[in-house]
C-alpha positions as CSV (number, residue, x, y, z in Angstrom):
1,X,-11.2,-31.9,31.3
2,X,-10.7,-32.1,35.0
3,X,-8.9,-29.4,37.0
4,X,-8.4,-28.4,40.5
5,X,-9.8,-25.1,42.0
6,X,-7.1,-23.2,43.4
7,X,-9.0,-22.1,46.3
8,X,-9.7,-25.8,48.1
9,X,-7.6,-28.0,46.2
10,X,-11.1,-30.1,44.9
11,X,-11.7,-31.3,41.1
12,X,-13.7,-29.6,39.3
13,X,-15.3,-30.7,36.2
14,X,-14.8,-28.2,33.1
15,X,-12.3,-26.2,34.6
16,X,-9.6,-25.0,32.5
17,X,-6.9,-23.5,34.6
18,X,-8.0,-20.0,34.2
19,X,-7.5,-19.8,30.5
20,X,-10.1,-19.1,28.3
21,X,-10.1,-21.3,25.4
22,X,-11.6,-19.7,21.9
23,X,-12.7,-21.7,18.7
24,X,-10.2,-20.8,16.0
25,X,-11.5,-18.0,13.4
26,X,-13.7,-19.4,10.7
27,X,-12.1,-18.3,7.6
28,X,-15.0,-16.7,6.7
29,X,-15.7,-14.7,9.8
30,X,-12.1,-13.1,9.2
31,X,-13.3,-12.4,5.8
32,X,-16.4,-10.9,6.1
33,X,-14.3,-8.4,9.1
34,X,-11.7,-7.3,5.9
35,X,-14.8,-6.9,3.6
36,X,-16.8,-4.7,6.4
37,X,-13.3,-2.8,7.3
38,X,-13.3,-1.0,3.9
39,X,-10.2,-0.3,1.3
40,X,-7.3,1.5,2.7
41,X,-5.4,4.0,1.0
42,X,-2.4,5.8,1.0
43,X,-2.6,9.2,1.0
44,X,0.4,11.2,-0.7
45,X,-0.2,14.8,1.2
46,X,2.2,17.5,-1.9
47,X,2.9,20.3,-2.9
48,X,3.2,21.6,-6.1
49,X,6.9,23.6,-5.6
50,X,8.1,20.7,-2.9
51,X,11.8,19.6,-4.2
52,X,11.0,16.3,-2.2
53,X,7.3,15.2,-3.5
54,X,9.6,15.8,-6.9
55,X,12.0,13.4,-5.7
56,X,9.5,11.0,-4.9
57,X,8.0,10.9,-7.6
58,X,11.6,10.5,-9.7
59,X,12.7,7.8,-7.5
60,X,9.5,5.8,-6.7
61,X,6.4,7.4,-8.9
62,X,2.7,6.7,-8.9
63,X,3.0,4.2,-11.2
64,X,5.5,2.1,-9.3
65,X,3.3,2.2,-5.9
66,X,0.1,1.0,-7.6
67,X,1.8,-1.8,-9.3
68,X,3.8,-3.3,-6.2
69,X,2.1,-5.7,-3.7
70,X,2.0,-2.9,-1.1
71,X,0.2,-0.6,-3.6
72,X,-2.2,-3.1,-4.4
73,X,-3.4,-3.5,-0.6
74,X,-3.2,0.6,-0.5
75,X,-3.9,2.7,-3.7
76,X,-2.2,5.8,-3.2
77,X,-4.4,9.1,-3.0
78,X,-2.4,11.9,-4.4
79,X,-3.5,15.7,-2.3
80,X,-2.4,19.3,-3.7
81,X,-2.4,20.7,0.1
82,X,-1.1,23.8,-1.3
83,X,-4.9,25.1,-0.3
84,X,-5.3,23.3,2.5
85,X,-6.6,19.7,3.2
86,X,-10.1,18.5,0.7
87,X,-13.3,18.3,3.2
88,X,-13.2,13.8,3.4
89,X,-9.6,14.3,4.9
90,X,-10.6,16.9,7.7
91,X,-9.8,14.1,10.3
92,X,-6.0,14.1,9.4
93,X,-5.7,16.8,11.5
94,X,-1.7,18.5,11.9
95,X,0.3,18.0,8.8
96,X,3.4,20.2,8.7
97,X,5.6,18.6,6.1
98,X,5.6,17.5,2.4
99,X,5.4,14.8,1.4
100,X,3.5,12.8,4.0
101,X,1.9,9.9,3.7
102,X,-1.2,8.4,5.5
103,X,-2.4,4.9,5.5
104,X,-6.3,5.8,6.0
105,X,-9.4,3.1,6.1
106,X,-12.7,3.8,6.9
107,X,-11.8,7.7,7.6
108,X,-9.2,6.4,10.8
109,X,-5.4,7.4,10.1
110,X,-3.5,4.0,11.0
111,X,0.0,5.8,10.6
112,X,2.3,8.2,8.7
113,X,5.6,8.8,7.3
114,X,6.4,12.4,7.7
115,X,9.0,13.3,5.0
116,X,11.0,11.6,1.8
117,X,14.7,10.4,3.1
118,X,14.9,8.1,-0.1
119,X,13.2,4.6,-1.8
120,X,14.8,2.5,0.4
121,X,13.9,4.5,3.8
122,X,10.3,4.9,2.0
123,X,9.6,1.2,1.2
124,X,11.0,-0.1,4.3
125,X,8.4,2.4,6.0
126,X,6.0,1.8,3.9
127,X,6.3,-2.5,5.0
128,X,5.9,-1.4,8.4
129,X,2.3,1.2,7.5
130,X,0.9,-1.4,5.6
131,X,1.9,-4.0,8.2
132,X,-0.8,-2.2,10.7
133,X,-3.9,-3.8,8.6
């Protein structure tokens, strides 16, 4: 490929404009990065008396999120925090309100949604967490 160099104007063999071209990824190099990054999880931060995690679990459930394609990529981690967070999720940091839920890999929070407005607010949320792998 021949190109001129902006400086004097001359041709230059191998020059490419100022863009650096890449190879494409070889399928197997962006597999071995998912396989090194780790499962992600979903981590469902209760309480035991909160009338929302209740409502949550009415509208949506467990069950539901494990079975649906989201849940699949994201197994959901269910957390008391009614005595404060378990030692493996001391990198959470600031939680103030129940339930929140925390797409985690390899012990790095991607995002949250603080609160339950709903199953329709919470899946359409949930697209956009997962989204963020």
């Amino acid at each position: 490929m021949r190109g001129k160099c902006a400086l004097d104007g001359r041709a230059r063999r191998g020059h490419t404009g100022g863009m650096l071209r890449l190879p494409p990824p070889r399928p197997w190099d962006v597999l071995r990065r998912l396989i090194a990054a780790g499962p992600a999880r979903l981590v469902m931060l209760e309480r035991h008396d909160c009338p929302f995690c209740r409502l949550w679990h009415r509208e949506v459930g467990e069950r539901a999120w494990n079975l649906s394609d989201l849940g699949r990529r994201a197994p959901l981690r269910r957390v008391d925090v009614a005595g404060g967070l378990p030692p493996d999720l001391g990198f959470l940091g600031e939680w103030r309100l129940t339930p929140s839920f925390v797409l985690v890999r390899d012990e790095t929070e991607i995002g949250r949604l603080v609160g339950y407005r709903g199953d329709l607010f919470f899946w359409q949320g949930a697209e956009q967490l997962i989204a963020r792998l």
